[in-house]
RODRENFI-519472 format. One line per field, with one value per residue (C-alpha): residue number from 1; residue in one letter; z, y, x. Coordinates in steps of 0.1 Angstrom, whole numbers, plus 5000, padded with zeros to 4 digits. Layout:
# RODRENFI-519472
num = c(NUM,...) $
residuo = c(A,...) $
zz = c(Z,...) $
yy = c(Y,...) $
xx = c(X,...) $
//
This chain:
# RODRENFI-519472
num = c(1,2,3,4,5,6,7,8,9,10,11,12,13,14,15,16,17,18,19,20,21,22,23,24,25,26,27,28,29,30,31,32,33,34,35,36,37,38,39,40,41,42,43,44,45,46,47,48,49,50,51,52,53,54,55,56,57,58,59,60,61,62,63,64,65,66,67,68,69,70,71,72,73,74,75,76,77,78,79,80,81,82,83,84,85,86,87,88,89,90,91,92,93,94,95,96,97,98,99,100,101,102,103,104,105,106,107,108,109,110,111,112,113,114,115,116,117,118,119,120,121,122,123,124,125,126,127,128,129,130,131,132,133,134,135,136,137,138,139,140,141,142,143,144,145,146,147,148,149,150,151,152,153,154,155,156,157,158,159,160,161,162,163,164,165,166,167,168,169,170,171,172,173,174,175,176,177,178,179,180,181,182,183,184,185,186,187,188,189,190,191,192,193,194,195,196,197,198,199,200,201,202,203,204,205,206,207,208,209,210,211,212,213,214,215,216,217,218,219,220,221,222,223,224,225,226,227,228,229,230,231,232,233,234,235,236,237,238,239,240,241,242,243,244,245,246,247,248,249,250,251,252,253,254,255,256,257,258,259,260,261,262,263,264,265,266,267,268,269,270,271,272,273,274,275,276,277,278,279,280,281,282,283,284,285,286,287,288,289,290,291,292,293,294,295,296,297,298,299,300,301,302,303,304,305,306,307,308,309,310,311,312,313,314,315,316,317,318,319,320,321,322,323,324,325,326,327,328,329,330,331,332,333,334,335,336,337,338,339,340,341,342,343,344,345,346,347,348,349,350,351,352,353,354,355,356,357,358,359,360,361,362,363,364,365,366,367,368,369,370,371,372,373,374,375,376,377,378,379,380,381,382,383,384,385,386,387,388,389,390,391,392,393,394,395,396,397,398,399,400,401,402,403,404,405,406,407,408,409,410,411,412,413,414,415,416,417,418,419,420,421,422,423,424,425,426,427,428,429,430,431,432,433,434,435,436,437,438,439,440,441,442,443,444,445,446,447,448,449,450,451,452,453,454,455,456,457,458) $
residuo = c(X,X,X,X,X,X,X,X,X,X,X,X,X,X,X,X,X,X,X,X,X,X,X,X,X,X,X,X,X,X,X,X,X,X,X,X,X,X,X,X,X,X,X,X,X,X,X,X,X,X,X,X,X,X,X,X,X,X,X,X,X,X,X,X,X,X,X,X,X,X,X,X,X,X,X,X,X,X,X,X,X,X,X,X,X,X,X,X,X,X,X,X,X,X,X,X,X,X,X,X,X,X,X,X,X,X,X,X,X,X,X,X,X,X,X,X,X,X,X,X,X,X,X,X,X,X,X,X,X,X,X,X,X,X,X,X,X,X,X,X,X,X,X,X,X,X,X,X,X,X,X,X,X,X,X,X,X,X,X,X,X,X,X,X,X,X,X,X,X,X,X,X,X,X,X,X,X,X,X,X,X,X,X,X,X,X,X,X,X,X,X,X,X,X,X,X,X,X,X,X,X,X,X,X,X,X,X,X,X,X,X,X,X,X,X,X,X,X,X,X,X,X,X,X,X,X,X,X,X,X,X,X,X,X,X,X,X,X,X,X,X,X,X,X,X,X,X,X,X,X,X,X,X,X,X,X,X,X,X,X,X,X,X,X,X,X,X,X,X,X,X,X,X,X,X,X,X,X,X,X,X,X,X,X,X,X,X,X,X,X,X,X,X,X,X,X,X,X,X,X,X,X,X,X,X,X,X,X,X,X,X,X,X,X,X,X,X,X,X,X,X,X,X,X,X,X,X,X,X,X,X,X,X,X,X,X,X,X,X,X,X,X,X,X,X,X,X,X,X,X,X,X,X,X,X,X,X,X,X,X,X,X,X,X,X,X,X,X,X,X,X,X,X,X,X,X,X,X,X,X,X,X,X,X,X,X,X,X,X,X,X,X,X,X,X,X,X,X,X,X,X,X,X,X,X,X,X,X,X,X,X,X,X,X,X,X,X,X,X,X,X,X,X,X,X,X,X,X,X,X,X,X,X,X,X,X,X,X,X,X,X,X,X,X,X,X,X,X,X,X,X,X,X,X,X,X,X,X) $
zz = c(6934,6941,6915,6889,6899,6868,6862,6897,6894,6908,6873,6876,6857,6888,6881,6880,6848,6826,6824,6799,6777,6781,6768,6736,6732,6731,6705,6687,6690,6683,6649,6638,6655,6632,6604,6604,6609,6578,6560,6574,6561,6522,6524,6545,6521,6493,6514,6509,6470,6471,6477,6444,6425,6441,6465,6503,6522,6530,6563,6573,6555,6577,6613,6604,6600,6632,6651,6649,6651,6686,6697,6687,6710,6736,6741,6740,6775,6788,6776,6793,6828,6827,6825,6854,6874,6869,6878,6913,6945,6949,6936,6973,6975,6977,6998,7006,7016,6984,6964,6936,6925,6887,6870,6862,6904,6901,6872,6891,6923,6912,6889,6929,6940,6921,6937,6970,6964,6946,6980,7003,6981,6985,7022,7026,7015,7030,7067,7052,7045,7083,7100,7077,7068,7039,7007,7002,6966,6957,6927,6940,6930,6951,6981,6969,6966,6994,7017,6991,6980,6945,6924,6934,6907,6880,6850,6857,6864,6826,6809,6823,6816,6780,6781,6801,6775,6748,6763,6744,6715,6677,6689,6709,6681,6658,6687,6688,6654,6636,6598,6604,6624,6598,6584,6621,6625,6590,6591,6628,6610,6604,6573,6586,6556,6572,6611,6626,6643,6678,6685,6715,6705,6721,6714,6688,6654,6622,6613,6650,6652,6686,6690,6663,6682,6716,6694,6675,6712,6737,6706,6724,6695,6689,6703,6738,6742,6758,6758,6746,6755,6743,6760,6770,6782,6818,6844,6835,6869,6905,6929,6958,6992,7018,6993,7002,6963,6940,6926,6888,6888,6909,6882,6859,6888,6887,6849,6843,6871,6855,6823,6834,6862,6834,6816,6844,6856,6820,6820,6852,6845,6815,6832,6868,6868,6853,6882,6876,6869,6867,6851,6835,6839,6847,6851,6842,6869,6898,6882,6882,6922,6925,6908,6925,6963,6953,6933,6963,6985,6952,6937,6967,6946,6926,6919,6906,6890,6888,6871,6875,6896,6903,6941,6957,6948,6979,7019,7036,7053,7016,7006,7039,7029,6993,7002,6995,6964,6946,6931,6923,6897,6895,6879,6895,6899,6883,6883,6886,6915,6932,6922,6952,6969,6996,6977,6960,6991,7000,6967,6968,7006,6998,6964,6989,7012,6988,6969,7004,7011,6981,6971,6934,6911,6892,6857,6870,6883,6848,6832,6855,6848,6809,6823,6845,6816,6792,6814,6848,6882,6887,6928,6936,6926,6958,6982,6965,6959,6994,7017,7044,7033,7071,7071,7041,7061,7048,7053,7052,7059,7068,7044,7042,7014,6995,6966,6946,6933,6905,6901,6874,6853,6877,6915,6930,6970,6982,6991,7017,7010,7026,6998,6972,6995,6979,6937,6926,6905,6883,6846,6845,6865,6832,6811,6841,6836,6803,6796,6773,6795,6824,6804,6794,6833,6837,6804,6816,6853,6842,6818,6840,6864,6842,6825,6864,6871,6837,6846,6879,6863,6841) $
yy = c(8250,8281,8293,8318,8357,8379,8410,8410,8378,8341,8317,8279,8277,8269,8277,8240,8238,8251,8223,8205,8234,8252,8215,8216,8250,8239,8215,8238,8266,8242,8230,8268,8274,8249,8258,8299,8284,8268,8301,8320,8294,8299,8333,8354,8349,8361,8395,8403,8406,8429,8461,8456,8459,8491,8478,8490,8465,8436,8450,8448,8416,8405,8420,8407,8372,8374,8389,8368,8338,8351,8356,8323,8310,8335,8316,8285,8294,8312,8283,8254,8277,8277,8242,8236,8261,8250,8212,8219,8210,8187,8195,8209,8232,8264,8295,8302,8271,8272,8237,8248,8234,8224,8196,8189,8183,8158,8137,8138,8130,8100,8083,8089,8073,8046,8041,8045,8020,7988,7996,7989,7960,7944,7953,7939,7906,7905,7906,7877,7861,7866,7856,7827,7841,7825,7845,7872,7861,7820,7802,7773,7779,7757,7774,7807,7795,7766,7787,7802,7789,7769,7798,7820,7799,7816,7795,7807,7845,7838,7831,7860,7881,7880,7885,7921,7929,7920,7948,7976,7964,7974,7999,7971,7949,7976,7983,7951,7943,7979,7961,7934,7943,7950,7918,7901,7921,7920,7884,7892,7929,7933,7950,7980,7973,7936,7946,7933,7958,7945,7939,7930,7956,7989,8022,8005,8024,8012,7978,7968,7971,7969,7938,7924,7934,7914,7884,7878,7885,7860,7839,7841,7834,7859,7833,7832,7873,7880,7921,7944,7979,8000,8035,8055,8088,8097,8115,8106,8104,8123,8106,8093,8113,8098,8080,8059,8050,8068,8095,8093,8050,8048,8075,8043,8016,8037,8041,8005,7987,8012,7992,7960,7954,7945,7923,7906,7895,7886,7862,7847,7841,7823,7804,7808,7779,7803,7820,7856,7866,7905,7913,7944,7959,7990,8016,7988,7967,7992,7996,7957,7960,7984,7969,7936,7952,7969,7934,7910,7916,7904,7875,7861,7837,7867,7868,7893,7891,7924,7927,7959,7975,8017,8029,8046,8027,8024,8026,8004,7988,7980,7970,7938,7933,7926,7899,7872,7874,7894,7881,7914,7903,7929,7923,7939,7974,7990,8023,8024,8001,8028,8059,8079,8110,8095,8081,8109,8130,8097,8102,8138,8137,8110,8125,8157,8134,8118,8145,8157,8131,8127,8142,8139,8171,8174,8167,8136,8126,8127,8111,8084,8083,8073,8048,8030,8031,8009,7988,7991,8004,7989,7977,8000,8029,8020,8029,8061,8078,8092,8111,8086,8056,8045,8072,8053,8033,8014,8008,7973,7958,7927,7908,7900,7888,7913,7916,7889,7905,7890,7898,7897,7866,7837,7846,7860,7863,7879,7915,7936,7972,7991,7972,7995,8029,8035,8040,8021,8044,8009,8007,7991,8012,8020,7989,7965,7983,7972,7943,7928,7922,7910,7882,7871,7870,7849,7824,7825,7815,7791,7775,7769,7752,7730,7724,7718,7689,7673,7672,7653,7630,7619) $
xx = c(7363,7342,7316,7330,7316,7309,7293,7272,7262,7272,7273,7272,7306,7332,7370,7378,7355,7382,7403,7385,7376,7414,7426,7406,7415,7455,7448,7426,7452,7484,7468,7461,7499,7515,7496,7504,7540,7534,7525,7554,7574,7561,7554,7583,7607,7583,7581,7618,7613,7579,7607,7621,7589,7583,7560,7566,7545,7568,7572,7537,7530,7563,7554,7518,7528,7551,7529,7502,7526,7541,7500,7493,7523,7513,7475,7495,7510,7483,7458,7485,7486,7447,7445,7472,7458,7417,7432,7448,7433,7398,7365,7356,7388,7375,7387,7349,7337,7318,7319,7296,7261,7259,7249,7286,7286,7259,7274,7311,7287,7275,7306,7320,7289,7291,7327,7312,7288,7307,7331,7304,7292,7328,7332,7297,7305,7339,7318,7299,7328,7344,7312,7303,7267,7248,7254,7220,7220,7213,7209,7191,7153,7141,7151,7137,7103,7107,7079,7056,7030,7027,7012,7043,7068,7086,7073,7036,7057,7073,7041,7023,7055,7048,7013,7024,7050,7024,7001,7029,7013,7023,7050,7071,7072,7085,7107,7122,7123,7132,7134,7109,7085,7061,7061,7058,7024,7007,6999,6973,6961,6925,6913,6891,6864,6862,6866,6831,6810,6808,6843,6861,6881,6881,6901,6925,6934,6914,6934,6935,6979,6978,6954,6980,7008,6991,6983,7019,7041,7016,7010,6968,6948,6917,6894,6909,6907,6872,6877,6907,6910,6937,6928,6955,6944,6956,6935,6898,6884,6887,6915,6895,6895,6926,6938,6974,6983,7004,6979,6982,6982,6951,6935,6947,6929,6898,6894,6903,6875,6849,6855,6865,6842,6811,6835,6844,6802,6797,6826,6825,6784,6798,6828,6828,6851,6880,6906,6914,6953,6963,6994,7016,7050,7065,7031,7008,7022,7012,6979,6977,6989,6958,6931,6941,6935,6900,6889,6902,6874,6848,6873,6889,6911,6932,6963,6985,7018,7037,7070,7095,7070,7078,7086,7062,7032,7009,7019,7036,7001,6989,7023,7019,6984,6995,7017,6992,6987,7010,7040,7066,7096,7120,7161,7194,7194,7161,7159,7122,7118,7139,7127,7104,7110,7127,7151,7159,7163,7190,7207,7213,7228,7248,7261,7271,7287,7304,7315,7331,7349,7368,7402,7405,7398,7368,7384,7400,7364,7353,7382,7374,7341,7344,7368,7349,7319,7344,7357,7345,7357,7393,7397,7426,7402,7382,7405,7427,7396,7388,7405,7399,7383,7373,7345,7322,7299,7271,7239,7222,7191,7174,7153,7119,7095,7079,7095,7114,7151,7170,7207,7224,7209,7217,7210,7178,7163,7134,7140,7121,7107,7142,7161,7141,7149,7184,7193,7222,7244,7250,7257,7228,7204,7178,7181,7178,7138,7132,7108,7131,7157,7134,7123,7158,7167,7135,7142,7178,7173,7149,7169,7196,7172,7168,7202,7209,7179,7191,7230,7219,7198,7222) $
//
């Protein structure tokens, strides 16, 4: 529908915009409708007997209550033709060519797009199907990490999981536990009058909540914690010249080696025997990935375990050169994994496209769109969406092994860097990012493993 034109100007309101408001307008005005009905129906009568008592304003009060009953009615059609009139035609249809750009076109966008996208996921698999491929997705861990070598296992990923979920400290903990959280942390707190002066300890408030928070979620006692920093101010130091990382992580990278660098020569002097494991999620996860490339040449035998990692970390020659020893974990259809510029640019053409290629009305879009929230996008919406259904093509890859995927809580395969160049317009898109739920697709898989060995030992 084009954009509305008012006063000089071009507004983002389109004319198919008005469905929804004109509709809450009718039952606004049919309420206040029956209600002045109401009146006239007490009061009219009344009228007739104010001549009597001398009074000569019945027929005002009359051809007041009347009048504004017949306006009432009067909105009532005009609101109902709106409505109809607003809800014709496609959200495209316009005598311009003008389809209109507000956000309300990029929320109908991607509800369509996340039409478009569970259809390619079923045609996908029906090619599989025809061609007797190997389903993408397994269940069999074994055959995941069949050519990797032994560090790359997800009970060593699991345990250094927690000890990156336990770097969100106090605030996590209160997170997760809103009415008990408190109680969780006062047991590892630290009294500020008895807090020793040369603490490992760094940038922490006055009773140490967020060293309590790391020891209650890795259950690491305070012995087995050499050095804890908890700065978290961002852009500290110069981003060096050429540089092929994301800018404000390798800020992080550089802050961090300045600080742990001495920690590291005292520890190793003390046990050189010890291996060195990064961790972290989300942010700390690329800083992990970056600390881990400048420390490789110096500690040959690192590792790196990086869970929900963002897109757009380092260049596609770091991203090989990684491969060796850095493990990436990240579940179904993370938002962050997927989030660059390129991507983007993907999502808004194909949010156009899609938009195009439909022939359902903005309002129904919506409608749909709460729908398919509660319970899902039925299979016959697939098909009577689009004009002509033939024209959505996909786009698939071939995998590789940089990243490890997990879908959903029971299937996983190792996914190459294009797998990350596309958001998912999936229910799940933002909570699939959250540690929490990482680790119960980790405890899950892994408990099924081993439900699975037991059964066949028995």
């Amino acid at each position: 529908m084009p954009a509305l034109r008012l006063l000089g100007r071009k507004w983002l309101a389109a004319s198919d915009d008005l469905v929804f408001p004109s509709i809450f307008e009718l039952l606004f005005r049919f309420v206040w409708l029956v209600l002045i009905a109401l009146v006239v129906e007490v009061l009219y009568p009344v009228t007739w007997q104010c001549k009597n008592e001398g009074w000569q304003g019945g027929s005002f009060v009359r051809l007041f209550l009347c009048g504004t009953l017949t306006l009432q009615a009067l909105l009532l059609l005009l609101l109902s033709a709106l409505a109809q009139q607003s809800a014709r035609g496609t959200i495209t249809d316009s005598g311009s060519g003008d389809a209109g750009d507000g956000p309300e076109h990029v929320v109908a966008g991607c509800v369509l797009l996340r039409v478009r996208q569970k259809r390619e996921t079923r045609e996908m698999r029906r090619i599989q199907m025809l061609n007797d491929e190997e389903p993408i997705y397994t269940t069999d861990v074994r055959k995941v990490f069949s050519e990797t070598p032994p560090w790359m296992n997800l009970d060593d990923a699991l345990h250094y999981l927690k000890l990156s979920v336990a770097a969100y400290g106090w605030p996590y903990v209160l997170y997760r536990h809103c009415f008990t959280g408190f109680c969780k942390l006062a047991r590892h707190l630290t009294c500020c009058c008895c807090r020793p002066k040369n603490s490992i300890v760094t940038d922490d408030n006055c009773c140490m909540c967020n060293f309590a928070g790391i020891k209650y979620m890795s259950n690491v006692t305070a012995d087995d914690i050499i050095f804890a920093s908890f700065n978290n101010r961002v852009f500290e130091v110069g981003l060096p010249e050429d540089t092929a990382a994301h800018k404000g992580m390798s800020m992080g990278a550089a802050k961090m080696l300045k600080r742990l660098l001495p920690v590291l020569d005292r520890t190793f002097q003390q046990f050189p025997h010890y291996d060195l494991i990064l961790t972290g999620h989300s942010l700390g996860a690329g800083v992990a990935v970056l600390v881990g490339l400048k420390l490789r040449p110096r500690y040959p035998h690192l590792k790196v375990y990086a869970f929900s990692t963002p897109a757009g970390l380092i260049s596609r020659e770091a991203a090989r050169f990684t491969e060796s020893f850095v493990m990436t974990v990240g579940v179904g259809d993370d938002l962050v994994m997927r989030l660059s510029v390129h991507s983007i640019e993907n999502l808004r053409t194909k949010i156009i496209q899609t938009i195009h290629a439909t022939k359902l009305p903005k309002y129904r879009i919506m409608l749909n769109g709460f729908g398919y929230a509660l319970f899902g996008v039925p299979a016959r919406d697939l098909e009577s969406t689009w004009r002509r259904p033939e024209d959505l093509e996909a786009n698939h890859s071939d995998d590789s092994t940089d990243a490890l995927l997990v879908q959903s809580v029971s299937t996983m395969r190792w996914a190459c860097p294009e797998d990350f160049m596309e958001l998912q317009v999936m229910p799940r898109m933002l909570l699939d990012h959250l540690p929490e739920n990482v680790h119960h697709t980790l405890e899950t898989v892994l408990y099924e493993r081993h439900t699975y060995r037991a059964t066949h030992l028995v």
